[in-house]
C-alpha positions in Angstrom: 12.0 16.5 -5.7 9.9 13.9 -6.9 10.5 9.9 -6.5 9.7 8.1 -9.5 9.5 4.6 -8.1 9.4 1.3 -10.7 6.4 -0.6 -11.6 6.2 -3.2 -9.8 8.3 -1.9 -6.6 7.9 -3.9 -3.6 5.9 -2.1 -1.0 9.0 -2.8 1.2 11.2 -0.9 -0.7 8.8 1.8 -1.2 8.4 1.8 3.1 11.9 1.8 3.2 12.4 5.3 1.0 9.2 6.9 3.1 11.5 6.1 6.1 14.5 7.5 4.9 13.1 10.5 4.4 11.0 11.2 6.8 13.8 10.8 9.4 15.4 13.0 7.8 12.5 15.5 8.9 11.3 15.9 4.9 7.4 15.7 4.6 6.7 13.4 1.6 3.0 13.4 -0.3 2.7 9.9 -2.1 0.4 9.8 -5.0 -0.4 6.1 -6.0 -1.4 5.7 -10.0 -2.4 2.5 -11.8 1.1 1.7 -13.0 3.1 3.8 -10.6 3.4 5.4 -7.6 5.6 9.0 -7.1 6.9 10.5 -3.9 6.9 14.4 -3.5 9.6 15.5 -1.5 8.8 18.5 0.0 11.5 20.8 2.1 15.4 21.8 1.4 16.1 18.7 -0.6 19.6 20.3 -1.4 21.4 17.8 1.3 19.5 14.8 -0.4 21.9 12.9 -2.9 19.8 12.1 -6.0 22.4 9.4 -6.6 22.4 7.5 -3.4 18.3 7.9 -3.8 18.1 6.5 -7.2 20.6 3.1 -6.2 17.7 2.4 -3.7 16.1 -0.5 -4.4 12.5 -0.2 -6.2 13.5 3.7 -7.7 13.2 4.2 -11.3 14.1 7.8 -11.4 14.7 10.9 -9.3 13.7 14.7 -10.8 14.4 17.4 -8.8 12.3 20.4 -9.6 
Protein backbone atom coordinates (compact mmCIF):
# COMPACT_ATOMS: atom_id res chain seq x y z
CA UNK A 1 0.00 0.00 0.00
CA UNK A 2 1.47 3.24 -0.70
CA UNK A 3 0.47 6.72 1.24
CA UNK A 4 0.24 9.52 -1.11
CA UNK A 5 0.34 12.37 1.31
CA UNK A 6 -0.64 16.21 0.08
CA UNK A 7 1.75 18.92 -0.68
CA UNK A 8 2.09 20.83 1.87
CA UNK A 9 1.03 18.18 4.71
CA UNK A 10 1.95 19.23 8.12
CA UNK A 11 4.73 17.19 9.47
CA UNK A 12 2.19 16.51 12.34
CA UNK A 13 -0.16 14.87 10.37
CA UNK A 14 2.41 13.00 8.55
CA UNK A 15 3.82 11.78 12.36
CA UNK A 16 0.47 11.07 13.19
CA UNK A 17 -0.08 8.34 10.05
CA UNK A 18 3.68 6.89 10.87
CA UNK A 19 2.13 6.23 14.26
CA UNK A 20 -0.92 4.74 13.35
CA UNK A 21 0.76 2.34 11.56
CA UNK A 22 3.38 1.39 13.13
CA UNK A 23 1.34 0.43 16.17
CA UNK A 24 -0.37 -1.48 14.29
CA UNK A 25 2.99 -3.56 13.83
CA UNK A 26 3.21 -2.51 9.79
CA UNK A 27 6.90 -1.36 8.82
CA UNK A 28 6.58 1.80 6.74
CA UNK A 29 9.61 3.11 4.25
CA UNK A 30 9.04 7.02 3.78
CA UNK A 31 10.55 8.43 0.71
CA UNK A 32 10.58 12.32 0.87
CA UNK A 33 10.50 14.12 -2.86
CA UNK A 34 10.58 17.83 -3.61
CA UNK A 35 6.81 18.21 -3.77
CA UNK A 36 5.79 15.17 -1.94
CA UNK A 37 6.41 12.68 0.35
CA UNK A 38 4.88 8.75 0.04
CA UNK A 39 4.63 6.16 2.73
CA UNK A 40 5.18 2.39 1.78
CA UNK A 41 3.24 0.19 3.70
CA UNK A 42 4.77 -2.94 3.90
CA UNK A 43 3.01 -6.22 5.57
CA UNK A 44 -0.82 -7.69 5.37
CA UNK A 45 -2.40 -4.38 4.75
CA UNK A 46 -5.71 -6.35 4.12
CA UNK A 47 -7.15 -5.13 7.82
CA UNK A 48 -6.05 -1.45 6.90
CA UNK A 49 -9.26 0.56 5.67
CA UNK A 50 -8.11 2.67 2.71
CA UNK A 51 -11.12 4.87 3.59
CA UNK A 52 -10.50 5.63 7.13
CA UNK A 53 -6.63 6.20 5.84
CA UNK A 54 -7.48 8.63 3.22
CA UNK A 55 -10.00 11.00 5.78
CA UNK A 56 -6.76 11.41 7.75
CA UNK A 57 -5.69 14.66 7.70
CA UNK A 58 -2.71 15.60 5.32
CA UNK A 59 -3.56 12.26 2.81
CA UNK A 60 -4.03 12.99 -0.80
CA UNK A 61 -4.45 9.51 -1.89
CA UNK A 62 -4.13 5.79 -0.94
CA UNK A 63 -3.07 2.93 -3.82
CA UNK A 64 -2.93 -0.30 -2.74
CA UNK A 65 -0.71 -2.45 -4.86
Amino acid sequence: MLIIMRKHAAEEALDQIKEYLITRDFDIHQSTGANRTIIGVIGDTETLDDHAIEAMPGVSQVVRI
